[in-house]
C-alpha positions in Angstrom: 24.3 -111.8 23.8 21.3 -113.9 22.9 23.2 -114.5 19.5 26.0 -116.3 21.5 23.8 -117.9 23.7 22.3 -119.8 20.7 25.3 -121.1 19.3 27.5 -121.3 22.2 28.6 -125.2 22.3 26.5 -127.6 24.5 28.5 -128.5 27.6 28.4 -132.5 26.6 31.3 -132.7 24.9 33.8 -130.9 27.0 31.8 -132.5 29.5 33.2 -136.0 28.5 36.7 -134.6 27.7 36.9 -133.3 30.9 35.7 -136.5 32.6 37.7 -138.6 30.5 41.3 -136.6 31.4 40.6 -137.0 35.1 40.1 -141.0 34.6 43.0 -141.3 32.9 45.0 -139.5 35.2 43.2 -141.3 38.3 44.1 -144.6 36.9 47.9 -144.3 35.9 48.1 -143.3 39.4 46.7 -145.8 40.6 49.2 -148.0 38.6 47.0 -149.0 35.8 49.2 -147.6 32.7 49.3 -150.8 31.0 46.1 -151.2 30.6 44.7 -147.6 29.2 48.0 -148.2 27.1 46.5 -151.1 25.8 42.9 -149.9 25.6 44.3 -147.0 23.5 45.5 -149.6 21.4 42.6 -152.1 21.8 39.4 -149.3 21.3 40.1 -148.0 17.7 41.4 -151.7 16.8 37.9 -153.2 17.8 36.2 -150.2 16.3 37.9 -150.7 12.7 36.6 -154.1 12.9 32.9 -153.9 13.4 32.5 -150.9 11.1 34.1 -153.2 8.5 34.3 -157.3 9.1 37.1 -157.5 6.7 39.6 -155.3 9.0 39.1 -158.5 11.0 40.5 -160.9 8.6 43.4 -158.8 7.9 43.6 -158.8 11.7 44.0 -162.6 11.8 46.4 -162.6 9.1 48.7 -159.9 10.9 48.7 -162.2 14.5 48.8 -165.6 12.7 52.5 -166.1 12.4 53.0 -164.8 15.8 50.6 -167.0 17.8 53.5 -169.2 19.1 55.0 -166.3 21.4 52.4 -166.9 24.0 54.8 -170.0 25.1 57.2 -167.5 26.2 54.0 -165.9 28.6 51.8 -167.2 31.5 48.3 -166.6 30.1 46.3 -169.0 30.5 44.9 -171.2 28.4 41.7 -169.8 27.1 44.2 -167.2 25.9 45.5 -169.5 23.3 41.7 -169.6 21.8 42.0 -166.1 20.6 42.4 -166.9 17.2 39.1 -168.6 17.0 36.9 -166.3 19.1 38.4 -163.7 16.5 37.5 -165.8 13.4 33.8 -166.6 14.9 33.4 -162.4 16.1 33.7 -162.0 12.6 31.5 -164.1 11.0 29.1 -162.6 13.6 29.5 -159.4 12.3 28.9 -159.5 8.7 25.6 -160.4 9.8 25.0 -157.0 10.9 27.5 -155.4 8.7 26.3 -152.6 6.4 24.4 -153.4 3.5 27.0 -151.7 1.3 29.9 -153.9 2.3 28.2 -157.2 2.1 28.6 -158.9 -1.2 25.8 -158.5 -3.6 22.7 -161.1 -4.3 22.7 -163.6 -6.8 26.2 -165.4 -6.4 26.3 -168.8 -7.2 28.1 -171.2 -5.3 31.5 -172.3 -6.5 31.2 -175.7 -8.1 34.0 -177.4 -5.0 31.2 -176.2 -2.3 29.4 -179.5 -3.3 32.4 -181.9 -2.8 32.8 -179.7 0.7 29.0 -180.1 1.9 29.0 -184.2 1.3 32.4 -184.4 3.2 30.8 -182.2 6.2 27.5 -184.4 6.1 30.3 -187.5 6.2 32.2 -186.3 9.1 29.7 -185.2 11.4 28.1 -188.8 10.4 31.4 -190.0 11.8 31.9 -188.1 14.6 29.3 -190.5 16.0 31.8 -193.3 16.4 34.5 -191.6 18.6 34.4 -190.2 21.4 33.4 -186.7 22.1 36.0 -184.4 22.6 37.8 -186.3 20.1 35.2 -186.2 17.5 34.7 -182.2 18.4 38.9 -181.5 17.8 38.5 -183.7 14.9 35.7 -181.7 13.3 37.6 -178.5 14.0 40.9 -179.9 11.9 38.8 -180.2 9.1 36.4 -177.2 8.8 36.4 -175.1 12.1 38.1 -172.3 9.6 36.1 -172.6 6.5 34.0 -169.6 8.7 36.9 -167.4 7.2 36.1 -168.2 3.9 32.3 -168.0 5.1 32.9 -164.5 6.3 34.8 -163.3 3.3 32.0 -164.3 1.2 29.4 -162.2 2.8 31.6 -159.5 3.0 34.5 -159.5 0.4 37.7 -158.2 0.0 37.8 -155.0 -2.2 40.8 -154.3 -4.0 42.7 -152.5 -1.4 42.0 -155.1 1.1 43.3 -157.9 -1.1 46.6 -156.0 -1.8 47.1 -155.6 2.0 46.9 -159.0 2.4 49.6 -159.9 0.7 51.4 -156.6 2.3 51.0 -158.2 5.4 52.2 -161.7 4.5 55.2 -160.3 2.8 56.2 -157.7 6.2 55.5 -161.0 8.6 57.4 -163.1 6.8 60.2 -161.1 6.9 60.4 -160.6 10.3 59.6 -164.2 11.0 62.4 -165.0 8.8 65.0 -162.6 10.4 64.2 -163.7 13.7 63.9 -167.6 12.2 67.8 -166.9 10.8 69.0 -165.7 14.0 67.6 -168.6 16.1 71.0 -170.4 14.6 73.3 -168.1 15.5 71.7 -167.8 18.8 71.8 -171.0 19.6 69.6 -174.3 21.3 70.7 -173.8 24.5 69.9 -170.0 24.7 66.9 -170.4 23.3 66.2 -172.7 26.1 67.1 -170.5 28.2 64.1 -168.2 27.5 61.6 -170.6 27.8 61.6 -172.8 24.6 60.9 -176.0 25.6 63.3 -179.1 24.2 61.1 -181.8 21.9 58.4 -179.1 21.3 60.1 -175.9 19.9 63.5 -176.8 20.2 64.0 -179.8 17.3 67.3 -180.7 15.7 68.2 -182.4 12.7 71.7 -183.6 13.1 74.0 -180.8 14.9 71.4 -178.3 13.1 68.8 -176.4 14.9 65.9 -176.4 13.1 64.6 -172.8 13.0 61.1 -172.1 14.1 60.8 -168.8 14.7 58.1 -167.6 15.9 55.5 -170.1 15.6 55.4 -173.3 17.4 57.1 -176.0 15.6 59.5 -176.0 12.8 56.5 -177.2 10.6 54.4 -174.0 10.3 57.0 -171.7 9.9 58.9 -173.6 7.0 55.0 -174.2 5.3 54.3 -170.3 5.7 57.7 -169.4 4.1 56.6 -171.6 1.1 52.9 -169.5 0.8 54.5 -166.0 1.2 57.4 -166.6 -1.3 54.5 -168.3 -3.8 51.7 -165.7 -3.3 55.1 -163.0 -3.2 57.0 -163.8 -6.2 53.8 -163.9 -8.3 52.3 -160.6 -7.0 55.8 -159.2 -7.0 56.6 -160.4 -10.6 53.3 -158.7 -12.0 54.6 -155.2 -10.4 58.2 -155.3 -10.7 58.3 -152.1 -10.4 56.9 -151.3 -7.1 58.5 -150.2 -4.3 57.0 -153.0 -2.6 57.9 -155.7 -4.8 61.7 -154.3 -5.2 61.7 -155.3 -1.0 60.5 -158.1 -1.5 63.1 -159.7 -4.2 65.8 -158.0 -1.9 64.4 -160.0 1.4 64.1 -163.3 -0.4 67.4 -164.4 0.1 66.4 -164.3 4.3 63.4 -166.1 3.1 65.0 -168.3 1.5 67.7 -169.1 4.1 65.4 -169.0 6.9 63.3 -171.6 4.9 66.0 -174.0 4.5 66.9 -173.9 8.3 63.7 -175.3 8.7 64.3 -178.6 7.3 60.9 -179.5 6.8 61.3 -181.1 3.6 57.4 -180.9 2.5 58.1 -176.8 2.3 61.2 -177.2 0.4 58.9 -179.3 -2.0 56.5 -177.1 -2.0 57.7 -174.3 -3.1 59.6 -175.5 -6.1 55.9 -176.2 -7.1 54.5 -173.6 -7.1 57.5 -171.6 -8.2 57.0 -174.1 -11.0 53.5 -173.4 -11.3 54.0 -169.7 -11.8 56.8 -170.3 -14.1 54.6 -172.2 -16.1 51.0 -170.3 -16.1 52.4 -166.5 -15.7 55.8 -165.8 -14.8 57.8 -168.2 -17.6 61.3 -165.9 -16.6 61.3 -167.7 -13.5 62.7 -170.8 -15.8 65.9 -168.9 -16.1 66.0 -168.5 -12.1 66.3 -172.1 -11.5 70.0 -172.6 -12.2 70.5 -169.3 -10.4 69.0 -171.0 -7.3 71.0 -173.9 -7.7 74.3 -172.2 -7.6 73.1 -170.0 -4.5 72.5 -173.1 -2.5 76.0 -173.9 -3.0 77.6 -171.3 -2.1 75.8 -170.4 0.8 75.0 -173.7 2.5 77.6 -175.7 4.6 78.5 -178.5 3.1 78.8 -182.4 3.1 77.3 -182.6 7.1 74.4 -180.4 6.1 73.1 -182.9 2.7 73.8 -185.6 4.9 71.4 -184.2 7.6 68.9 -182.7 5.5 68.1 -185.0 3.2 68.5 -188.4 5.7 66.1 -191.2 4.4 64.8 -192.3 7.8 62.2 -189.9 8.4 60.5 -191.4 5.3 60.9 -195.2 5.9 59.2 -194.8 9.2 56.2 -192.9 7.4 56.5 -196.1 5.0 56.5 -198.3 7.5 53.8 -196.8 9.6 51.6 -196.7 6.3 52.5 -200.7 5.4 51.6 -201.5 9.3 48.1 -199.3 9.6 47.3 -200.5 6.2 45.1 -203.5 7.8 43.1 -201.1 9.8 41.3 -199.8 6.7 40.8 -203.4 5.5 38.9 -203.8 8.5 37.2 -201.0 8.7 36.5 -199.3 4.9 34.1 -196.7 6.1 36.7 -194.9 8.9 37.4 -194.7 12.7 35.8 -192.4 13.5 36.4 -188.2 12.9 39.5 -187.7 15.0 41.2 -190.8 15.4 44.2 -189.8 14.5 47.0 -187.7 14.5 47.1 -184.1 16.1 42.7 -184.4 17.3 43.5 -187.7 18.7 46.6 -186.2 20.6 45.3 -183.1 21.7 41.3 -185.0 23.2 43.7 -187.2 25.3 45.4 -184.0 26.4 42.4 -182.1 27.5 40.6 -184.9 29.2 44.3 -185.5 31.1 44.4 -181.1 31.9 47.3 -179.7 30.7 48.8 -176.1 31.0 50.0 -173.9 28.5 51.3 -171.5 31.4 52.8 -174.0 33.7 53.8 -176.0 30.7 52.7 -179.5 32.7 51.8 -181.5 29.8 51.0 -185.1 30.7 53.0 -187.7 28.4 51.7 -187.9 24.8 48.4 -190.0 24.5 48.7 -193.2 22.4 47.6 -192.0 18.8 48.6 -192.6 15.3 50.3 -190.0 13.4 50.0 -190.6 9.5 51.9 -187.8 8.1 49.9 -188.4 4.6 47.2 -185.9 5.0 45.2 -188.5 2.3 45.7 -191.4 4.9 44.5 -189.7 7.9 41.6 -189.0 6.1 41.1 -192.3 4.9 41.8 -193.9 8.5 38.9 -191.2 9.5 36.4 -191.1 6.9 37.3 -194.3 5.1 37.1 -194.5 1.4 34.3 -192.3 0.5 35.4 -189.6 2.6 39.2 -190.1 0.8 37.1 -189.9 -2.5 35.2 -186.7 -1.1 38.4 -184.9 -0.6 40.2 -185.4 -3.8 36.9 -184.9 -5.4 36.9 -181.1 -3.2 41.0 -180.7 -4.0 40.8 -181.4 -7.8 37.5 -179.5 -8.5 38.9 -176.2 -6.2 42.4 -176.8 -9.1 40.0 -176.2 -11.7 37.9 -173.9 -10.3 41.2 -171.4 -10.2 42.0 -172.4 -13.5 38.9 -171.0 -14.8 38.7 -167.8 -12.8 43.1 -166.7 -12.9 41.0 -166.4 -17.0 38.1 -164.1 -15.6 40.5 -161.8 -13.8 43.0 -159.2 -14.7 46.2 -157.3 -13.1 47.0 -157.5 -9.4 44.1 -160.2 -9.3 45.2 -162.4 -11.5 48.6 -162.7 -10.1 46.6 -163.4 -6.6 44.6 -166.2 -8.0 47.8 -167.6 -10.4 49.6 -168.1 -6.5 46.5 -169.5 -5.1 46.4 -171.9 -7.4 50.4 -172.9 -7.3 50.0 -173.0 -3.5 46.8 -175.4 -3.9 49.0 -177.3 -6.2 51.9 -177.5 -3.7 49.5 -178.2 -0.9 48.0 -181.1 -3.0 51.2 -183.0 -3.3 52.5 -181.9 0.0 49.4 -183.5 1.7 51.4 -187.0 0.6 53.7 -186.5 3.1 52.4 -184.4 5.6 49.3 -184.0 7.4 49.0 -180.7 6.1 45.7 -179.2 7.3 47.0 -180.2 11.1 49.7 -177.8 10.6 48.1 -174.7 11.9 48.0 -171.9 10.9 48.3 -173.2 7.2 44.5 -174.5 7.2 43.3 -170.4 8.3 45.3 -169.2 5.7 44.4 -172.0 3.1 40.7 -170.7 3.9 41.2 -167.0 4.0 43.3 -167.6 0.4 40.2 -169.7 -1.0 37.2 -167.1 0.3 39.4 -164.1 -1.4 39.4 -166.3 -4.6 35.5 -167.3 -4.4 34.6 -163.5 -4.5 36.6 -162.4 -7.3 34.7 -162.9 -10.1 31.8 -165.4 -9.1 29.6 -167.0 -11.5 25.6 -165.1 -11.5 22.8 -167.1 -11.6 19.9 -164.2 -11.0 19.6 -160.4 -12.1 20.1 -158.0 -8.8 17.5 -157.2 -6.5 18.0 -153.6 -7.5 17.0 -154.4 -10.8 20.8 -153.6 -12.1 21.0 -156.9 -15.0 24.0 -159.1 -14.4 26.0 -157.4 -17.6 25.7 -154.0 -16.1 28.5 -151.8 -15.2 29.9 -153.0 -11.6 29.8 -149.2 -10.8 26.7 -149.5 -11.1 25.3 -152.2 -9.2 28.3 -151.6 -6.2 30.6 -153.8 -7.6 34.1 -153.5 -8.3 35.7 -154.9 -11.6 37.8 -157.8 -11.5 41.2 -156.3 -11.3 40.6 -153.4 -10.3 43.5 -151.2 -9.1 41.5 -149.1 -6.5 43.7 -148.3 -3.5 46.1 -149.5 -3.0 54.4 -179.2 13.2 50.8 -180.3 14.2 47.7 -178.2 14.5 47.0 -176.3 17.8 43.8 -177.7 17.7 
């Protein structure tokens, strides 16, 4: 008996079980289902996350494309901020993150981070020549989301982690595409019906809808087709063999399709790019794909009506003309507006000092603002010509940068970091006729793509503080090898 009594188990933790059954039951009958539901979902999520920051990235990654279905809801609009409370938790935590998931001492910066600082120090400089909620939104198009790339640098990817990242950009894209294919056979007017508002979801190009899935604008969804089919086809093409890849060349022609219902022209531009890129640098079979494509897009898109719509000249004269008639206001002013001045920042400063609604959808009419659909304009419009300098100077040093590490890396990694740098390419050529880092989400996964990059095989300027020299095995000082196969429209600013 006295045996028993010594290891009988202590009443605490039936104790909480206990307790715990009869809240549950007390609230469902109460009629608050729903929400233990979603704390059953919501508890292990938010554990994951601050046992390991990176969870939280992934996280991001997951929701991104999926952001624009809050339209359909009544939330509110702090609700819409999500994203960025998730990106700045995150960052928070890999403060206080364990010691053996933060990334080890004696990194050196990459060599763009220089380029990045000046244009920072430029645009805050700025920032004091507009006004204030326009200078804030402005500041946030530029760099709100380099914290991503912040927060993946303290706490990096390991192996598994980078190849679920493209797991997850390969599954959303598929859906987003499925769903972006049906929107045409579904039809404007049902779509409508559910809540899609005409002039802000609902776009047309000629008698074509053009598909947006499930993001906001057509803009986003056609420029995240273009990054998943780069970062896929690489990955996909170094593991042909893969279950994973063999679903992904079978769901490209849905992709693909999905893409072209888009019409955004800049993504169609895009990804003949990079696809070029690859071709070039790693992949050079894709050469023979190109004719292949050609003959596709015959066969399976309508005919003369469609060219005619899709590839109609007057977007680009009024982007021309718009260019020729701002030109004068960089004359006069060489060293910028002001941070914010234009485009989406502009917009969305006159919007909140106006109060709008996401729920009620009672936005007041658009405020008077210049849209330059040339990313480099904007910029120059902004920051004026250093700051035009400062960004090429960041975009052509970040292209050589990858260059030099797709040689330091091997495997699954180097196919990661071959597609970073064809997307960076495509982005870099895009940005002439787009205002590319306003088309959210692309600038969050621009950043997540350049922090996963940064950590792979950094440059060491000091020995460890365990005493572990930098040639030393990376088993021993914690680190994994490069490569290594372990596991597995505008911004909403």
């Amino acid at each position: 008996m006295i045996a028993v009594a010594r290891h009988r188990l202590p009443f605490r933790l039936p104790g909480i079980v206990t307790v715990g059954a009869v809240a549950v039951g007390a609230l469902s009958m109460l009629g608050y289902g729903l929400w233990l539901l979603a704390a059953a979902v919501a508890v292990p999520v938010v554990l994951a996350v601050v046992s390991r920051p990176q969870r939280g990235i992934l996280l991001l990654a997951a929701l991104l494309p999926f952001h624009g279905l809050l339209g359909l809801t009544n939330l509110p609009n702090s609700a819409w901020a999500w994203k960025e409370v998730l990106a700045a938790v995150v960052l928070g935590l890999t403060f206080v993150a364990r010691p053996e998931i933060k990334a080890a001492p004696g990194r050196r910066l990459p060599p763009w981070f220089t380029a990045l600082a000046s244009l920072m120090v430029l645009a805050l400089a700025a920032s004091a020549f507009s006004p204030r909620l326009q200078a804030i939104f402005g500041l946030k198009v530029y760099f709100f989301y380099t914290l991503v790339a912040l927060a993946i640098w303290r706490c990096p990817f390991d192996a598994a982690e980078r190849d679920h990242l493209v797991s997850i950009l390969m599954g959303t894209a598929f859906v987003t595409a499925g769903y972006g294919v049906a929107q045409q056979v579904i039809g404007q007017w049902t779509l409508n019906s559910w809540g899609y508002v005409w002039g802000t979801d609902l776009r047309t190009t000629g008698p074509y809808l053009r598909s947006f899935s499930t993001f906001t604008q057509p803009f986003p969804f056609g420029y995240f087709l273009m990054l998943v089919i780069v970062v896929g086809v690489s990955v996909s093409m170094g593991e042909p063999g893969r279950l994973r890849s063999r679903l992904f060349f079978l769901s490209l022609p849905v992709l693909g399709v999905a893409l072209v219902f888009t019409f955004v022209r800049g993504a169609w531009l895009g990804t003949a790019i990079g696809l070029l890129y690859l071709a070039f640098r790693r992949h050079k079979v894709l050469v023979y794909g190109v004719p292949l494509v050609v003959v596709a897009a015959f066969l399976v898109l309508p005919g003369a009506n469609f060219s005619s719509s899709a590839f109609d000249s007057k977007s680009l004269d009024q982007r021309t003309t718009g260019w020729s008639e701002n030109m004068n206001l960089l004359r006069s002013a060489p060293l910028g507006l002001g941070t914010g001045s234009t485009g989406a920042a502009k917009e969305r400063a006159g919007l909140q000092e106006a109060g709008f609604s996401h729920a009620q959808l009672t936005w007041p009419p658009q405020a008077n603002r210049y849209q330059p659909d040339n990313w480099y304009v904007k910029v120059a419009f902004e920051l004026g010509v250093l700051g035009l300098w400062l960004w090429i100077a960041l975009m052509v040093s970040m292209l050589v940068w990858s260059r030099r590490v797709e040689g330091r890396v091997e495997g699954h990694d180097r196919d990661l970091v071959v597609a970073f740098s064809g997307f960076l390419l495509s982005v870099m050529v895009v940005s002439l006729i787009a205002t590319f880092f306003e088309v959210w989400p692309m600038d969050v996964y621009f950043w997540i793509f350049v922090g996963v990059v940064a950590t792979l095989a950094p440059d060491r300027t000091t020995a460890r503080r365990s005493g572990v020299g930098p040639l030393a095995s990376p088993e021993a000082s914690g680190l994994e090898t490069a490569g290594s196969t372990t596991g597995p429209g505008l911004s909403e600013v």
